[in-house]
C-alpha positions as CSV (number, residue, x, y, z in Angstrom):
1,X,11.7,-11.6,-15.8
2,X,14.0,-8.4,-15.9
3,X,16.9,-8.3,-14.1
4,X,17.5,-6.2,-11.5
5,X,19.2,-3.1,-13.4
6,X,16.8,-3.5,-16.1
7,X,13.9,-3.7,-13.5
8,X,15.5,-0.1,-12.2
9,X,15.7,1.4,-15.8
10,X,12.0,0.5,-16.2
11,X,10.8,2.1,-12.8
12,X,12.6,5.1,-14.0
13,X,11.4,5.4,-17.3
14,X,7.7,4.8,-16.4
15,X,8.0,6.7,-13.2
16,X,6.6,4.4,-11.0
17,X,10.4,5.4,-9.6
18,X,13.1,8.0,-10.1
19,X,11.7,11.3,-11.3
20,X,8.1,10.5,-10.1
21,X,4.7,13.0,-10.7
22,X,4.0,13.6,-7.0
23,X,5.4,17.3,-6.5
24,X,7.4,18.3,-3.9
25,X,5.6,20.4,-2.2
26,X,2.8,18.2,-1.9
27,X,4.8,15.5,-0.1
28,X,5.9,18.3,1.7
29,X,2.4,19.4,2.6
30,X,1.2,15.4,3.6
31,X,4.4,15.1,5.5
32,X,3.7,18.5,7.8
33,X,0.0,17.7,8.2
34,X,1.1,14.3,9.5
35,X,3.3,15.5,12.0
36,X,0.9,18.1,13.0
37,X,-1.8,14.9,13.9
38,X,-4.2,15.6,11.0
39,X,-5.4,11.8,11.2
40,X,-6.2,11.6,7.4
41,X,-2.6,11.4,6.9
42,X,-2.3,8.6,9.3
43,X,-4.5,6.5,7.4
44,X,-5.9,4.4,9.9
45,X,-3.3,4.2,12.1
46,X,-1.9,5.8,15.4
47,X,1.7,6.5,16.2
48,X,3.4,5.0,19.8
49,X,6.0,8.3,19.8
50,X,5.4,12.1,18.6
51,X,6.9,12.2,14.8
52,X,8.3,16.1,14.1
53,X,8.0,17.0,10.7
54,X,12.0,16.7,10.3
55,X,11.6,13.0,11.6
56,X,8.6,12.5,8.8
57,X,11.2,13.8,6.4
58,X,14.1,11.8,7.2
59,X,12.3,8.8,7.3
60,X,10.7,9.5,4.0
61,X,14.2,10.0,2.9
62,X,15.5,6.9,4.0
63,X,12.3,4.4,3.5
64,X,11.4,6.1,0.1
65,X,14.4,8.1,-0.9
66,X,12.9,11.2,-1.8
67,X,15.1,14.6,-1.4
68,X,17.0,14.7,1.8
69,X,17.2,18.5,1.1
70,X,15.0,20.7,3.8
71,X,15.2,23.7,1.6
72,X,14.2,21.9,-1.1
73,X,10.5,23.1,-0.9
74,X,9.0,23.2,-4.9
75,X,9.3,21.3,-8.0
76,X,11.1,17.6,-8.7
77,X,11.1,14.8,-5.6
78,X,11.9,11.4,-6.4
79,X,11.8,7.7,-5.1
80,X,14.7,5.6,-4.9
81,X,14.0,2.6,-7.5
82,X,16.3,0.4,-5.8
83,X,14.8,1.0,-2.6
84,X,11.6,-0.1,-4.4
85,X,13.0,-3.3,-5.5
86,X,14.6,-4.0,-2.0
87,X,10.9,-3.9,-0.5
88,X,9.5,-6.0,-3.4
89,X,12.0,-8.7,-2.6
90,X,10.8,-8.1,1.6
91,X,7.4,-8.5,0.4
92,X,7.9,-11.5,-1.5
93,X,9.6,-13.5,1.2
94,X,7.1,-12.1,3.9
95,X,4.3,-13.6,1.4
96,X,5.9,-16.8,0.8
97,X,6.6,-17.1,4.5
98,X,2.8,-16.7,4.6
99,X,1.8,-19.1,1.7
100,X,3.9,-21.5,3.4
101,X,1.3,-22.9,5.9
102,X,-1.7,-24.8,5.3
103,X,-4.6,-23.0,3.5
104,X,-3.9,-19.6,4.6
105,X,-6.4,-16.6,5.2
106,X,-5.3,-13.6,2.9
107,X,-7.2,-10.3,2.5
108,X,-6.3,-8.2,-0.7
109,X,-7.7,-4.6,-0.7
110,X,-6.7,-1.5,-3.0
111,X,-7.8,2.4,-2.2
112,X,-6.2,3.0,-5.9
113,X,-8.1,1.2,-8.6
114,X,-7.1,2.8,-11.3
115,X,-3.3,1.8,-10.5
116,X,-2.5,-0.7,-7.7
117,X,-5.4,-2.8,-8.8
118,X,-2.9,-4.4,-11.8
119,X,-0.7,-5.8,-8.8
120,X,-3.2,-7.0,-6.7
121,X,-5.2,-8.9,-9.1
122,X,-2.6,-11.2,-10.9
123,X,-1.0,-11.3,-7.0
124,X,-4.3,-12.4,-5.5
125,X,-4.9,-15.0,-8.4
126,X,-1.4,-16.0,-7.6
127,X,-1.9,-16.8,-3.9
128,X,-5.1,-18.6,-4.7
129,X,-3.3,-21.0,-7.1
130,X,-1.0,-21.6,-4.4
131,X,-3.7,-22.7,-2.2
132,X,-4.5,-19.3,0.0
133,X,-7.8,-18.8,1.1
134,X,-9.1,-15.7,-0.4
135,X,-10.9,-13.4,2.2
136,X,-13.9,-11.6,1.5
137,X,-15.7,-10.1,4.1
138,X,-17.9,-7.1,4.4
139,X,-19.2,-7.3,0.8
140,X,-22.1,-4.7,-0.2
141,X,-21.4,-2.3,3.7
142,X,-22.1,0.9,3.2
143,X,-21.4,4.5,4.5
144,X,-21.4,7.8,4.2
145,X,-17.8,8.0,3.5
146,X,-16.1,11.6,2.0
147,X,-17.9,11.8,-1.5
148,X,-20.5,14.5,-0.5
149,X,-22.5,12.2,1.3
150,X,-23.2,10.0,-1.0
151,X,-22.9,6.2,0.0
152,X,-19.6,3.8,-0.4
153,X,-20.3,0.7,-0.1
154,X,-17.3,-2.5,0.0
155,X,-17.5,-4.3,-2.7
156,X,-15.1,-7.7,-4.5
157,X,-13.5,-7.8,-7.7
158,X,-11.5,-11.3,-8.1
159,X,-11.3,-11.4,-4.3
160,X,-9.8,-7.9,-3.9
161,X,-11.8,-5.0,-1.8
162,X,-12.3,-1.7,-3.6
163,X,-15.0,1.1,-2.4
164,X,-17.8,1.4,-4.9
165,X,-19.8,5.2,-5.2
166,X,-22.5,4.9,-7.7
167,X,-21.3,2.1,-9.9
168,X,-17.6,3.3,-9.7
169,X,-14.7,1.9,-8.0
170,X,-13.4,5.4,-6.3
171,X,-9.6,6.4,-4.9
172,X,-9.8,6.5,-1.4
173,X,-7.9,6.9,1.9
174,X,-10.1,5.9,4.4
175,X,-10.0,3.2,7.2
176,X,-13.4,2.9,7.7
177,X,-14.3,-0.1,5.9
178,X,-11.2,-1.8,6.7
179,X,-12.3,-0.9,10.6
180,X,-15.6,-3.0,9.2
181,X,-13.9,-5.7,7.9
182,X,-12.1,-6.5,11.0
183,X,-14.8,-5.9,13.4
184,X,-16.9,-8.6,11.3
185,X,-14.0,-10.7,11.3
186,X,-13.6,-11.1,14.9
187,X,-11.4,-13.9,16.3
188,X,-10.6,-14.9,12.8
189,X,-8.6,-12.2,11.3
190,X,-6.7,-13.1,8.4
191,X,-3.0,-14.6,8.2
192,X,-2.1,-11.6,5.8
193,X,-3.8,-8.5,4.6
194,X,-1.7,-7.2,0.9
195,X,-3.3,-3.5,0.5
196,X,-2.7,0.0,0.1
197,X,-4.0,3.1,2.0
198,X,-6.4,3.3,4.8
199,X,-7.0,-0.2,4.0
200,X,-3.5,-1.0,5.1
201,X,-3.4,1.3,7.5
202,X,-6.4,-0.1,9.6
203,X,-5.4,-3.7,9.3
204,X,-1.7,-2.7,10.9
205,X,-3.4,-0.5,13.9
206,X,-5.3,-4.0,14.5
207,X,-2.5,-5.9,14.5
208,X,-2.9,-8.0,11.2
209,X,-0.1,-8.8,9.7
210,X,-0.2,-6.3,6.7
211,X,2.3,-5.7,3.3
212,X,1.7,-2.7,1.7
213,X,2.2,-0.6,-1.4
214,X,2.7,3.4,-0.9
215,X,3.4,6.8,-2.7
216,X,5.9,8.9,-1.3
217,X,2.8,11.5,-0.5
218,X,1.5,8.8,2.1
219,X,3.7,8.7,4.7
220,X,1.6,7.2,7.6
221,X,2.3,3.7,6.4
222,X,5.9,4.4,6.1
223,X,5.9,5.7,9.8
224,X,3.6,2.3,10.5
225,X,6.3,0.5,9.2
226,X,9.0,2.0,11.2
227,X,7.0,1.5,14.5
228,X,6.1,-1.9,13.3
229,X,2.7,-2.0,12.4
230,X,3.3,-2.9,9.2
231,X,5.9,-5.4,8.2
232,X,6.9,-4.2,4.4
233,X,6.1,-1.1,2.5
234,X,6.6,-0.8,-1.3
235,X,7.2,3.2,-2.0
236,X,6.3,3.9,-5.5
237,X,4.4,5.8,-7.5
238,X,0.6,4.6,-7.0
239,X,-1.2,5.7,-10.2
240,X,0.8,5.3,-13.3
241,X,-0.7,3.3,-16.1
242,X,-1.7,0.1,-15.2
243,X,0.7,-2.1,-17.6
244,X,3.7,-0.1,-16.6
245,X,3.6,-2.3,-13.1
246,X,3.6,-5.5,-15.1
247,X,7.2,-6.0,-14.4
248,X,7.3,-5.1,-10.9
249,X,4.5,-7.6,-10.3
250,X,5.9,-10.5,-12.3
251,X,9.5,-9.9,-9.8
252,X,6.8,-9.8,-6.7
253,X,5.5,-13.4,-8.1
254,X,8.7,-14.7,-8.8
255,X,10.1,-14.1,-6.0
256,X,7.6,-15.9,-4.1
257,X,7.8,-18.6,-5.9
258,X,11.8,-19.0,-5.4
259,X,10.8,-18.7,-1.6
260,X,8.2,-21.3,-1.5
């Protein structure tokens, strides 16, 4: 396993932290349309307090670490790798914590397949090994979804939840099929739910206890978290190339494993 300050030069270099692709102005953007109540932002979830755009943007600076800057409206914004590394470590102990009882009920789910998906897989895989039960409700419910009207239907790979549109797992924000899943659940909701997006967001606004990875273009989850919906957020970049969160993942497992 890296060590911590190499774990930080990696995030930097593969921009998963540091200098990361998601522009300024577009977290700018998600973080006005948040505080203005577009409820796409919210990703599932709904907020016990009004949240001004300056409050979005302080607690983006201080959960995520991008510019603290107002005026700093166009080009570069960043995310604080060490503040990345400080919520892998939450995550992990809130997992172990988890992993701790007798066969516990864990739900993995990703709105990002073509990034988070190399977390959740070897994590999932992980948990299972170390006797979780792996959740998977809600397999092959469809509907309409965003994708001009063309069906999305919930569907498993190795246990974790992913939207499928015509034979492709899609990118997706919504809370709907986590909604689904918990309704179908009922009085058996899982122990943890690991996931990303509306995914996350909906399992937190039902009161599951719910991890989560996000960008530092989502801020919903990070205002979840500050309200306490959610219990960890990861802020990272969310769609690198999958083998460049190898590292990250391996300090996720190892750290619950040192907890256990």
């Amino acid at each position: 396993m890296l060590s911590r300050d190499e774990l930080r030069e990696h995030l930097v270099q593969s921009r998963i932290a540091g200098d990361v692709a998601t522009s300024r102005e577009n977290n700018l953007d998600h973080y006005s349309s948040l505080a203005n109540g577009d409820s796409y932002y919210a990703l599932g979830l709904t907020f016990d307090q009004p949240w001004s755009y300056r409050d979005v943007l302080a607690l983006m600076v201080k959960s995520a670490g991008v510019v603290s800057d107002p005026d700093h409206r166009w080009g570069q914004d960043t995310i604080d790798p060490d503040l990345t590394i400080d919520a892998i470590d939450a995550m992990a102990e809130r997992i172990a914590a988890v992993l701790s009882r007798p066969a516990p009920r864990i739900l993995f789910a990703t709105g990002h397949p073509t990034g988070l998906l190399a977390i959740h897989l070897p994590l999932a895989r992980f948990c299972a090994e170390r006797g979780a039960v792996l959740l998977t409700p809600g397999e092959g419910w469809a509907y309409a979804g965003s994708g001009f009207g063309r069906p999305r239907i919930i569907r498993y790979l190795q246990n974790v939840a992913m939207l499928d549109e015509r034979g492709g797992f899609v990118h997706t924000h919504d809370a709907a099929p986590m909604r689904h899943i918990v309704e179908e659940l009922g009085g058996g909701p899982p122990d943890l739910v690991i996931a990303d997006h509306g995914w996350a967001g909906a399992a937190g606004e039902a009161g599951v206890p719910t991890v989560a990875f996000a960008d530092s273009n989502d801020p919903g989850l990070f205002v979840g978290e500050a309200e306490g919906k959610i219990e960890v957020v990861v802020p990272l970049d969310d769609n690198v190339l999958p083998r460049y969160y190898a590292p990250l993942t391996e300090r996720l497992v190892t750290g619950v494993s040192r907890a256990l």
